[in-house]
C-alpha positions as CSV (number, residue, x, y, z in Angstrom):
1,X,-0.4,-10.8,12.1
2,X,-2.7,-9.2,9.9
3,X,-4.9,-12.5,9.1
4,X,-5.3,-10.5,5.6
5,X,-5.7,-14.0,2.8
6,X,-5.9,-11.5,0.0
7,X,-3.4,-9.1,-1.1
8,X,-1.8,-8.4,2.4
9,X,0.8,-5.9,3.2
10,X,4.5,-7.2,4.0
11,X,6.5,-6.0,6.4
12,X,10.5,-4.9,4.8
13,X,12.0,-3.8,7.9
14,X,10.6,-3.8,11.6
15,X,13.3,-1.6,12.2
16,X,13.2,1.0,9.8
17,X,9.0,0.4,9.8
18,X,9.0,-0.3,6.3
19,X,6.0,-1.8,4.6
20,X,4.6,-2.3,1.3
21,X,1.0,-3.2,0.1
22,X,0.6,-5.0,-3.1
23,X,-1.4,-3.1,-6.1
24,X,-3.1,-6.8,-7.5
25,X,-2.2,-10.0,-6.9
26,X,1.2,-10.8,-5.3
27,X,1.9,-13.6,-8.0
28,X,0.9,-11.1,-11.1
29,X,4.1,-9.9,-13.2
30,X,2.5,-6.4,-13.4
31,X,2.0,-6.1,-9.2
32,X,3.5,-2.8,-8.1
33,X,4.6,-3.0,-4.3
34,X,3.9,0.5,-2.6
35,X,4.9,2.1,0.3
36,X,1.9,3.8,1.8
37,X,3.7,6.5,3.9
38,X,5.2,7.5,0.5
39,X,2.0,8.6,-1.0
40,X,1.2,12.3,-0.8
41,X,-2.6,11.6,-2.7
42,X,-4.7,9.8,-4.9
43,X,-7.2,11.2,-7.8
44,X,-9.1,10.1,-10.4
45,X,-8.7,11.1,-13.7
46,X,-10.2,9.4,-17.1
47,X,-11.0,6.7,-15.3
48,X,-7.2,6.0,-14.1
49,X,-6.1,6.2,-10.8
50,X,-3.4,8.4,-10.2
51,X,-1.5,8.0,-7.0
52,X,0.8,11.3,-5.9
53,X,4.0,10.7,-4.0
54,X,6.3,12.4,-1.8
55,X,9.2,12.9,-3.9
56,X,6.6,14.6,-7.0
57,X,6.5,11.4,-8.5
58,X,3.3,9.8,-10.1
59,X,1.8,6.6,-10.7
60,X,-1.1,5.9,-13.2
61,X,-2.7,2.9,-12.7
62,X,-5.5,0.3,-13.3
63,X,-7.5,0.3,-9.9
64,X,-10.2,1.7,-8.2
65,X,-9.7,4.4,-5.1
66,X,-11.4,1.5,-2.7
67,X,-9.1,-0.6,-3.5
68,X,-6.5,1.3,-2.8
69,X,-7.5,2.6,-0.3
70,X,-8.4,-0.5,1.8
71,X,-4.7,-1.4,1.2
72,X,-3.6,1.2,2.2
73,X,-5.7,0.6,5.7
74,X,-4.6,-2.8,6.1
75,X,-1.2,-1.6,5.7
76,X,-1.7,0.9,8.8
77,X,-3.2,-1.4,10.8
78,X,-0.3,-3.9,10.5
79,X,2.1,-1.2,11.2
80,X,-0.6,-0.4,14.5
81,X,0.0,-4.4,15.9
82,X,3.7,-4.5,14.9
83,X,4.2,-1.3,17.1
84,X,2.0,-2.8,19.9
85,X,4.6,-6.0,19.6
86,X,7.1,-4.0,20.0
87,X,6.2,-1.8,22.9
């Protein structure tokens, strides 16, 4: 849908609108799948990312705020043409 070759978002339910965006490469053991509606904010600190979640939960990790953030995009614009399939 999202003609996204690297590191695309996948869709977990249509129904419940559920879907995830991969922190590095799908096929890495250490790829952490996120859901971006989860994530309350993002800083920087010592050089680590720190993403901020809904529930008070953090996650520290190895990436840069671009990155993330243009996941995070791509994940919106998938949700974007899945609701325009929908309608």
């Amino acid at each position: 849908l999202l003609n996204a070759k690297y590191k695309p978002p996948i869709i977990i339910s249509e129904k419940n609108n559920i879907i995830l965006f991969p922190t590095i490469s799908p096929y890495s053991n250490k790829c952490i799948w996120i859901n971006y509606k989860k994530i309350n904010n993002i800083k920087i600190s010592n050089n680590k990312l720190i993403i901020f979640f809904n529930n008070n939960k953090k996650l520290v990790i190895n990436s840069s705020i671009y990155i993330i953030k243009n996941q995070i995009s791509k994940s919106i614009n998938l949700e974007l043409i899945l609701r325009s399939k929908l309608l």
